[in-house]
C-alpha positions, 0 to 999 in steps of 0.5 A, spaced: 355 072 909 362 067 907 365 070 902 369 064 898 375 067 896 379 064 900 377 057 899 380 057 891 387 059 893 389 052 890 384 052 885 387 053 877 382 060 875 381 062 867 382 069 864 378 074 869 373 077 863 369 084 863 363 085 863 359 092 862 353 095 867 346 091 864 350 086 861 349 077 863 354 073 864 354 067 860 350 061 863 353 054 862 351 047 866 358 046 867 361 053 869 361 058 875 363 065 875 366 067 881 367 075 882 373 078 882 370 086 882 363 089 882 356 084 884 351 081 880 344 079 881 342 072 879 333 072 878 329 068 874 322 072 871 314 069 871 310 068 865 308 075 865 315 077 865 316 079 872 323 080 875 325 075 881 331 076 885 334 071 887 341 074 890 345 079 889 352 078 889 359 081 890 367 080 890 369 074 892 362 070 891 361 065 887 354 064 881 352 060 875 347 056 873 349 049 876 347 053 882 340 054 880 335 050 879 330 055 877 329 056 869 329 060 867 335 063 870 339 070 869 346 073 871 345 081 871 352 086 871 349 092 877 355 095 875 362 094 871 364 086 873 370 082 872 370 075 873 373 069 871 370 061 870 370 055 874 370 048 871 364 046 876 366 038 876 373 040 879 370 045 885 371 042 892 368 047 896 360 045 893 357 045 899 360 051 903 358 055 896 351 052 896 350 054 904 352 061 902 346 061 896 341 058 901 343 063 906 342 069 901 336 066 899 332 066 906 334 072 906 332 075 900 325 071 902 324 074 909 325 081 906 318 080 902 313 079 908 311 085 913 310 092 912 313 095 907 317 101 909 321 096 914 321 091 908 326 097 905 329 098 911 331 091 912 334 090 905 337 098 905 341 094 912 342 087 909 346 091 903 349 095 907 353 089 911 354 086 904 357 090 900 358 096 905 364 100 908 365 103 915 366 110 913 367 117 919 360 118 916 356 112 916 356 104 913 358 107 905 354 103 900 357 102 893 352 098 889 348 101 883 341 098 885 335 102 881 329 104 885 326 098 881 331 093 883 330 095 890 322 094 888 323 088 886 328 085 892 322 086 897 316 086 892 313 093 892 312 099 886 318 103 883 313 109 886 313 106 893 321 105 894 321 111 891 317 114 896 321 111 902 328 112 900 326 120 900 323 119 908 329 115 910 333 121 907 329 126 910 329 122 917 337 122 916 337 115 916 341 115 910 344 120 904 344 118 898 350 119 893 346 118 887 349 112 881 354 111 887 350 107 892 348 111 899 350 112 905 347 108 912 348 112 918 344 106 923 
């Protein structure tokens, strides 16, 4: 995945804001955000009121609702967030921004068909090259995604992600640090 931070360097930024776990970023037609530290995800919610996930952000990415063309649309804090605006009319890197959500998307798409349990395990491995961290012990993964959360990412229950996570332990496939996130061990 391109992370874009290196793309703003001459780029003037506003004063980094802090955001709590659960809270949402506040959505401007005119406003991105980029993520200084912590991930968000962005999703949108059916007439039944059901979460779809759009993507799930971190350090250095860039979101906001000139991005989305989905309403409605939501910016989600998974954990503690600092971020800081961009002016949208001003951002030259547009198209390497938007490559990157398309990229994310088709990702996030693909992990809603087959099995279940390879479904999981698709979104277990995409998190641990996205937010991951190579450790003696394995792929350290520090996002805070509820079982719910997962369920949602690949369209299946609570119960079943459950379920999964607790066979991919038992199998040595992963450790799970409880509110820290898990450790990949493929």
């Amino acid at each position: 995945m391109m992370n874009t931070s290196l793309m703003l360097s001459q780029f003037n930024h506003s004063a980094i804001q802090t955001f709590k776990r659960r809270e949402f970023l506040p959505l401007s037609t005119t406003t991105l955000w980029q993520i200084e530290t912590g991930a968000v995800r962005t999703l949108t919610f059916t007439e039944n009121g059901l979460a779809i996930p759009l993507g799930l952000w971190g350090t250095g990415d860039i979101v906001g609702q000139p991005l989305v063309r989905i309403y409605p649309c939501q910016i989600e804090c998974l954990v503690d967030v600092k971020a800081h605006t961009l002016n949208f009319g001003q951002f030259e890197s547009l198209n390497q921004v938007m490559l990157s959500h398309i990229y994310q998307m088709q990702d996030l798409l693909q992990m809603r068909s087959g099995q279940v349990p390879q479904r999981l395990w698709q979104l277990l491995k995409w998190l641990a090259h996205k937010f991951g961290s190579e450790t003696k012990q394995g792929v350290l993964v520090e996002i805070r995604l509820t079982h719910q959360d997962m369920a949602d990412v690949i369209g299946t229950t609570r119960v079943t992600v459950t379920r999964l996570l607790q066979q991919f332990e038992q199998e040595g496939a992963i450790s799970r640090l409880g509110k820290r996130g898990f450790l990949w061990h493929c």
